[in-house]
C-alpha positions as CSV (number, residue, x, y, z in Angstrom):
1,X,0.0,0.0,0.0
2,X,2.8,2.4,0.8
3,X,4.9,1.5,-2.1
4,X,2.2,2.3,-4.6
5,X,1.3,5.9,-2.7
6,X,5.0,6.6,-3.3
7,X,4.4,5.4,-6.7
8,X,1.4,7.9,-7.4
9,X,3.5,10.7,-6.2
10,X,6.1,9.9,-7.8
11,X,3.6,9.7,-11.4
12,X,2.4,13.0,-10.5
13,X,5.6,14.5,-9.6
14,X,6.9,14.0,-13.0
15,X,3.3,15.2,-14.6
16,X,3.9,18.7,-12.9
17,X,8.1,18.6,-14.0
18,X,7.1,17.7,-17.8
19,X,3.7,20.0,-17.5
20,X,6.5,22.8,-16.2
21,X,9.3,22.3,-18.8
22,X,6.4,22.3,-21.7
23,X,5.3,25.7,-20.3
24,X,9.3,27.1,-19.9
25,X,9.6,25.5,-23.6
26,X,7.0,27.8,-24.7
27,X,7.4,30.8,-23.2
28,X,11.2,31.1,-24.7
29,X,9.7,30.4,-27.9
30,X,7.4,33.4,-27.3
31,X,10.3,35.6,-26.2
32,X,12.1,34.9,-29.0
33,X,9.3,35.5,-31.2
34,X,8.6,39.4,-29.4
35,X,12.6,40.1,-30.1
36,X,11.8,38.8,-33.4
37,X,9.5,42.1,-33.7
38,X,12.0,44.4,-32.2
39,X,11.9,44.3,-28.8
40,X,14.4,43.4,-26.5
41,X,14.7,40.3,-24.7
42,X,14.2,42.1,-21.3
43,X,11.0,43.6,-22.7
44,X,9.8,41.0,-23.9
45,X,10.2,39.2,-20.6
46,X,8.3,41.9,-18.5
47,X,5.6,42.2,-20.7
48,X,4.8,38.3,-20.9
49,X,4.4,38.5,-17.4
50,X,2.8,41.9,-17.3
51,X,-0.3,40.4,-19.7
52,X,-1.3,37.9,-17.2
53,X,-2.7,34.7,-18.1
54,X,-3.3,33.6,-21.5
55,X,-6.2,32.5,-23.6
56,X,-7.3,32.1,-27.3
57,X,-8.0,30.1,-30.2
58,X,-4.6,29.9,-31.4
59,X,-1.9,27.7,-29.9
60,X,-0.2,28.7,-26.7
61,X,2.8,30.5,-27.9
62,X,0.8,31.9,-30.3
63,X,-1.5,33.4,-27.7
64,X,1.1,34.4,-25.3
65,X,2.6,36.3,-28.2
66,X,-0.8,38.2,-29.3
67,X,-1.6,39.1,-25.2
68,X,1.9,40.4,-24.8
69,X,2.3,42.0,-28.1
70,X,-1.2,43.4,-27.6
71,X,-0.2,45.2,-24.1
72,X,3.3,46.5,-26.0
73,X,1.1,48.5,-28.6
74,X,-1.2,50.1,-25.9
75,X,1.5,50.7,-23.4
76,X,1.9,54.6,-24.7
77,X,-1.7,54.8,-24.5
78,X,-2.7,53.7,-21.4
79,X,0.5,54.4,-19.9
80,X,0.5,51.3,-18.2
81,X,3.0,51.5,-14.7
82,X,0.9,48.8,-12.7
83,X,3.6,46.1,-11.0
84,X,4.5,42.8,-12.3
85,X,2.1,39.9,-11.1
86,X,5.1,37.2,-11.7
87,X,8.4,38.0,-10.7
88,X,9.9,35.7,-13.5
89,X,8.7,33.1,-16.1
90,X,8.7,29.7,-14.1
91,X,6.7,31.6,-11.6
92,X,4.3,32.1,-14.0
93,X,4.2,28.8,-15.3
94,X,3.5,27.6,-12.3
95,X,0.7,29.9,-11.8
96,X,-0.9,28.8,-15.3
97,X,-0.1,25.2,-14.8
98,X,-1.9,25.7,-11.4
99,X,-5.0,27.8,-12.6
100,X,-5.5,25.3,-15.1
101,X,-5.6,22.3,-12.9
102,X,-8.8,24.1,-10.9
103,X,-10.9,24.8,-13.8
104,X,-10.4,21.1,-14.7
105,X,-11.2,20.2,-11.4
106,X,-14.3,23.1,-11.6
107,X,-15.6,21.3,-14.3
108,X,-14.9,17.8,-12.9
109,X,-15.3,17.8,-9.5
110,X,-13.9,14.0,-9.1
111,X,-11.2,14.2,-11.2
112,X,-7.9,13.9,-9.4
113,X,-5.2,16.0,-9.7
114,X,-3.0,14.0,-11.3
115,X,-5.6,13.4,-14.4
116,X,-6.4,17.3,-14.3
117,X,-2.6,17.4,-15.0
């Protein structure tokens, strides 16, 4: 009995590692795709983590792109000076990998944690 709690930890241990990596995986792709559009790598960094959580129809370095690219264009406008939610990228990924796992589990109450992930 112990030995196969140890092994469902151990399952859903390395769920939340790959789930991470994925999400750090993507958003250097999306940083390199801002700097790609002339921004610098540092800007592009802070306002990733400035647009908050992302959602679309596209894929997810796609949308991660558009929200952060979208905030860059109206940053003049709205003279935006509000702090950063995330004080660096893993942090964030956390955050999304975590916000994710609730809505699954919102819209599945039984489902377990480890299947949410």
């Amino acid at each position: 009995m112990v030995d196969d709690n140890i092994s469902d930890h151990a399952d859903e241990e390395s769920l939340v590692i790959s789930d991470r990596e994925k999400g750090r995986r993507n958003k250097r792709i999306a940083v390199k795709r801002i700097v790609n559009c002339g921004y610098s790598e540092e800007i592009a960094k802070t306002f990733i983590l400035k647009s908050g959580l992302y959602h679309g129809s596209k894929d997810v370095v796609s949308n991660i792109v558009d929200g952060a690219l979208a905030l860059l264009s109206r940053k003049k406008v709205l003279n935006i000076g509000r702090p950063v939610v995330f004080a660096d990228l893993p942090s964030l990924v956390d955050y999304t990998l975590m916000e994710m796992v609730c809505v699954m589990r919102e819209v599945k109450p039984a489902l377990p944690v480890v299947e949410a992930m």
